[in-house]
NUKOL-28025 format. One record per residue (C-alpha): x negated, y, z; residue in three letters. Coordinates in steps of 0.001 Angstrom, whole numbers, padded with zeros to 6 digits, always signed. Layout:
BEGIN
XYZala...
//
This chain:
BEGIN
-013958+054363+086308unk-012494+055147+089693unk-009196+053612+090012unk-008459+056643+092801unk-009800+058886+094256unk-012597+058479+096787unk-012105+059474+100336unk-014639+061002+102008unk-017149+059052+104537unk-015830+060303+107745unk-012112+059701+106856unk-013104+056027+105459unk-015077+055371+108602unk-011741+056517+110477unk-009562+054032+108634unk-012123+051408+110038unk-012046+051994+113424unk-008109+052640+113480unk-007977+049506+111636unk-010732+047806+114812unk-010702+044761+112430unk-012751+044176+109290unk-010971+041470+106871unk-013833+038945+105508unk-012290+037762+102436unk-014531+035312+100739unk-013693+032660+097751unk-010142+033864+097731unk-008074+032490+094897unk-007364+035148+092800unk-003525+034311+092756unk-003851+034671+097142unk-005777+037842+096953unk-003047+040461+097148unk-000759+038060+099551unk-003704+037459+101663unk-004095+041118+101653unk-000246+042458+102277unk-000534+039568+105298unk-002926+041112+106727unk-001977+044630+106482unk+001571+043828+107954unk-000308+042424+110892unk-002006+045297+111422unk-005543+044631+109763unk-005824+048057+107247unk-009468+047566+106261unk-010182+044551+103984unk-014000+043592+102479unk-014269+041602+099291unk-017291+039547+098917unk-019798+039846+096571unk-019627+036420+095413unk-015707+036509+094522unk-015497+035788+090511unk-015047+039441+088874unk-014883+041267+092004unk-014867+044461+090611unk-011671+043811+088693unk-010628+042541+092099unk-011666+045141+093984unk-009409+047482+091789unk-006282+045108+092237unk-006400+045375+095642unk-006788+049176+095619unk-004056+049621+093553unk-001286+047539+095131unk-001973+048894+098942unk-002787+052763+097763unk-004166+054746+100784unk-002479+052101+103202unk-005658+049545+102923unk-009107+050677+102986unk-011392+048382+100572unk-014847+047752+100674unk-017391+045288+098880unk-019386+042450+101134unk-022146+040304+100843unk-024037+042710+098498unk-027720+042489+097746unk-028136+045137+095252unk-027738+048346+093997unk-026227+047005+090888unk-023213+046062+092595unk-023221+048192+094562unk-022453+050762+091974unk-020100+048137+090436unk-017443+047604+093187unk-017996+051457+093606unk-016485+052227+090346unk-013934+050219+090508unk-012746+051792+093858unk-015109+050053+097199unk-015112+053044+099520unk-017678+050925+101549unk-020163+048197+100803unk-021257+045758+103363unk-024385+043856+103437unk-025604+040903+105118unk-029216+041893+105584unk-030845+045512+104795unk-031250+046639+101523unk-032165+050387+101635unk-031724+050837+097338unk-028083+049919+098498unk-027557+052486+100894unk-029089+054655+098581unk-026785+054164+095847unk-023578+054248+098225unk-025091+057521+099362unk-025121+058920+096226unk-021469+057917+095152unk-020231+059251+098340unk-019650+055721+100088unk-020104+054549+103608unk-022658+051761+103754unk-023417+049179+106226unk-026242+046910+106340unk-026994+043708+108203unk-029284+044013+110996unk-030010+041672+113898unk-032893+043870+116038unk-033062+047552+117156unk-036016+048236+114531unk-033637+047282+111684unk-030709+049072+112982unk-032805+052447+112951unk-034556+051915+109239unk-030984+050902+108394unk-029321+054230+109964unk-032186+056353+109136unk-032229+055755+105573unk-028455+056577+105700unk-026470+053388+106498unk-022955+055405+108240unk-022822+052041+110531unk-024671+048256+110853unk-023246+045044+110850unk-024968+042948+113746unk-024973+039641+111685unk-024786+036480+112289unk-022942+037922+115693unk-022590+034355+117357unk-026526+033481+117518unk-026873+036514+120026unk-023172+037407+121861unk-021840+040358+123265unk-024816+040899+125353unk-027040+041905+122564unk-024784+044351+121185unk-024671+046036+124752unk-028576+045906+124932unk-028767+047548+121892unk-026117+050122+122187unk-028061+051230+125291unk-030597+053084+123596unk-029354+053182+119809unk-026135+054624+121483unk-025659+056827+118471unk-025221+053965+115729unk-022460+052073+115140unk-022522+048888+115875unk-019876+045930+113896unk-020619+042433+114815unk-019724+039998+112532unk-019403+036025+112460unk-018121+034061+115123unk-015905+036989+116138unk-012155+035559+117088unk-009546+036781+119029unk-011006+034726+121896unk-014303+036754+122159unk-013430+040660+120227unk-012509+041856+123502unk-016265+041023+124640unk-017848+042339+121842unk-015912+045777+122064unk-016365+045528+125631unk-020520+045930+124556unk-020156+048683+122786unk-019076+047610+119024unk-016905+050040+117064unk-014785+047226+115147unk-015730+043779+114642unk-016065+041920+111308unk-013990+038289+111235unk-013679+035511+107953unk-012280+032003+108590unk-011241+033067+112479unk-008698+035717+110674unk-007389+034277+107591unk-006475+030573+107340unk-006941+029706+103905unk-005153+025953+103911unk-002173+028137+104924unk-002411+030691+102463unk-002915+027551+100163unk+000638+026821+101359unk+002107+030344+101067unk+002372+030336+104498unk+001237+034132+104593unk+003022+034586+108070unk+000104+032507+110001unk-002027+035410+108738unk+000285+037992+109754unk+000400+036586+113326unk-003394+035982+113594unk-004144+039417+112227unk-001719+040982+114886unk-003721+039002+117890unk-006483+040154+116816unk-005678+044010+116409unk-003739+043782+120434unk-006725+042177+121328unk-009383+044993+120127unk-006822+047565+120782unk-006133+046603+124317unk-010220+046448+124933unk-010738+049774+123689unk-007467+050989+126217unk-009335+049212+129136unk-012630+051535+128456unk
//
């Protein structure tokens, strides 16, 4: 059961790139999840993605939706099948990110009204990936090919949205926007988990607002 009601795709895919940063949040204790969460939204970081692999994400998922309302948009990563897919979609995902391409997944976040974004890593996968209805691709694992390979891509796949993710920081977003990249994905280079450990949630706040000046001041300079 939906814990809300679900946006449409164009206005969830406009929370994402006003957001410009996608929140990895993987193994998160479940008493950190909704600190972690409020730490990054006061630093700026509105769109937050829940791993697949978190212990009852679903139930999660719907925790997180309920404390931030409209304010966060939450999605579902790391998933490699339709089943939860449809899952995380019930219990309030309004987008479901995938390391490599699964086209049953797209299918099943097209037909509950979801974006979907699949992991791709060459211009062949990016196009069975958008044709079969993925809204945008993640270029994953980002840091085995750089900025220049999103640019190279973007040159003739200019109508796909492009979000690399791993080994994105604030030391390289700029670059990767700079290619052509909508919003970038980022994990451990966003949210330092032996400080969350601590309750220092204000380390997250401060890393989360670097790395929102940094994408927003990239996008300015275009």
């Amino acid at each position: 059961m939906f814990t809300r009601k679900r946006t449409n795709r164009n206005e969830t895919l406009s929370r994402i790139v006003d957001s410009g940063v996608v929140a990895v949040l993987r193994g998160v204790p479940a008493d950190q999840l909704i600190e972690i969460a409020a730490a990054l939204h006061d630093g700026g970081v509105s769109a937050i993605e829940v791993t697949a692999d978190t212990p009852d994400v679903a139930e999660k998922i719907g925790e997180v939706t309920g404390s931030f309302d409209d304010e966060v948009v939450v999605g579902t990563g790391t998933v490699l099948d339709s089943e939860t897919a449809r899952t995380t979609l019930l219990a309030g995902a309004e987008f479901v990110v995938s390391p490599s391409l699964h086209e049953d997944v797209i299918e099943t976040c097209n037909r509950y009204g979801a974006v979907s974004a699949p992991g791709v890593m060459t211009p062949t996968e990016a196009i069975r990936g958008y044709e079969a209805g993925a809204d945008f691709v993640k270029v994953f694992p980002a840091k085995t090919v750089g900025p220049d390979h999103i640019g190279a891509m973007k040159g003739p796949l200019g109508q796909i949205p492009m979000m690399p993710t791993g080994g994105v920081g604030p030391d390289n977003a700029a670059d990767y926007i700079d290619a052509g990249a909508f919003a970038v994905g980022a994990g451990g280079a966003l949210v330092d988990y032996d400080a969350a450990a601590r309750g220092e949630y204000e380390t997250i706040t401060e890393t989360a607002r670097e790395f929102t000046q940094v994408v927003e001041a990239a996008r300015t300079d275009d």
